[in-house]
C-alpha positions in Angstrom: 5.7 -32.4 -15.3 4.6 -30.7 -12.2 1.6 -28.3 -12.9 2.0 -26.5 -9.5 4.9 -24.6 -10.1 4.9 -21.3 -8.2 6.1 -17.8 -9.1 9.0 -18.4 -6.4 9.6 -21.6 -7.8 10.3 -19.4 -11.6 11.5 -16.5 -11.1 15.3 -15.4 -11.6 17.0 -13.1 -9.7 17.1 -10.1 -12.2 13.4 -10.5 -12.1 13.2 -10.1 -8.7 15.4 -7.4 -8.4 12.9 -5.5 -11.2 10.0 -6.4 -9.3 11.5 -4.8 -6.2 12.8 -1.7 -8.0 9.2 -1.4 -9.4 7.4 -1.4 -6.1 10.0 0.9 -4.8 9.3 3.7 -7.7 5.3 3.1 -7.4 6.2 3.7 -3.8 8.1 7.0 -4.1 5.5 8.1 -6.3 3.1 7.5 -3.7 4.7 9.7 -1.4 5.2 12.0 -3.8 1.6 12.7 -4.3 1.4 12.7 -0.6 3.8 15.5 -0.2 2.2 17.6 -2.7 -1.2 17.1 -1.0 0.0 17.8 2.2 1.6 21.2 0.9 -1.7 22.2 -0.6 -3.9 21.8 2.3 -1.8 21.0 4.8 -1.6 17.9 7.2 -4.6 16.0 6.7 -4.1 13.8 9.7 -2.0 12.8 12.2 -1.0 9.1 12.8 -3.5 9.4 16.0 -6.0 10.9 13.8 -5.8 8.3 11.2 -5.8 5.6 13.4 -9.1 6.8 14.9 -10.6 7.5 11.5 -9.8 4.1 10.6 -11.0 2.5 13.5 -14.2 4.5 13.8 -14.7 3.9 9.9 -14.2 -0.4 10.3 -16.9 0.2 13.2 -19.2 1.2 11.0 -18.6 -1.7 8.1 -19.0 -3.9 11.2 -22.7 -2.6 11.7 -23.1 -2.6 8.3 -22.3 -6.3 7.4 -24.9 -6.9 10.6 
């Protein structure tokens, strides 16, 4: 018997299909949240915004791990 059997390997389609629906719903729900955030307080940032938090935020990790 082959001890190295991966999840791929095992699973059956109506699995697969529940894993998928699962991640969708966690997903909506997610977004969800989101919405109601953004309706309390409004947009918190803008894709530019975020993508400058995040990078500015990684910067400082970097220095940091130094």
């Amino acid at each position: 018997m082959n001890d190295n059997i991966t999840i791929e390997e095992t699973i059956t389609p109506d699995i697969a299909a529940e894993i998928e629906h699962r991640e969708w719903e966690r997903g909506n729900e997610e977004r969800e949240r989101w919405v109601a955030l953004e309706a309390e307080h409004g947009q918190l940032f803008t894709p530019r915004e975020w993508g400058e938090h995040c990078a500015d935020y990684n910067e400082h990790l970097d220095g940091l791990a130094r």
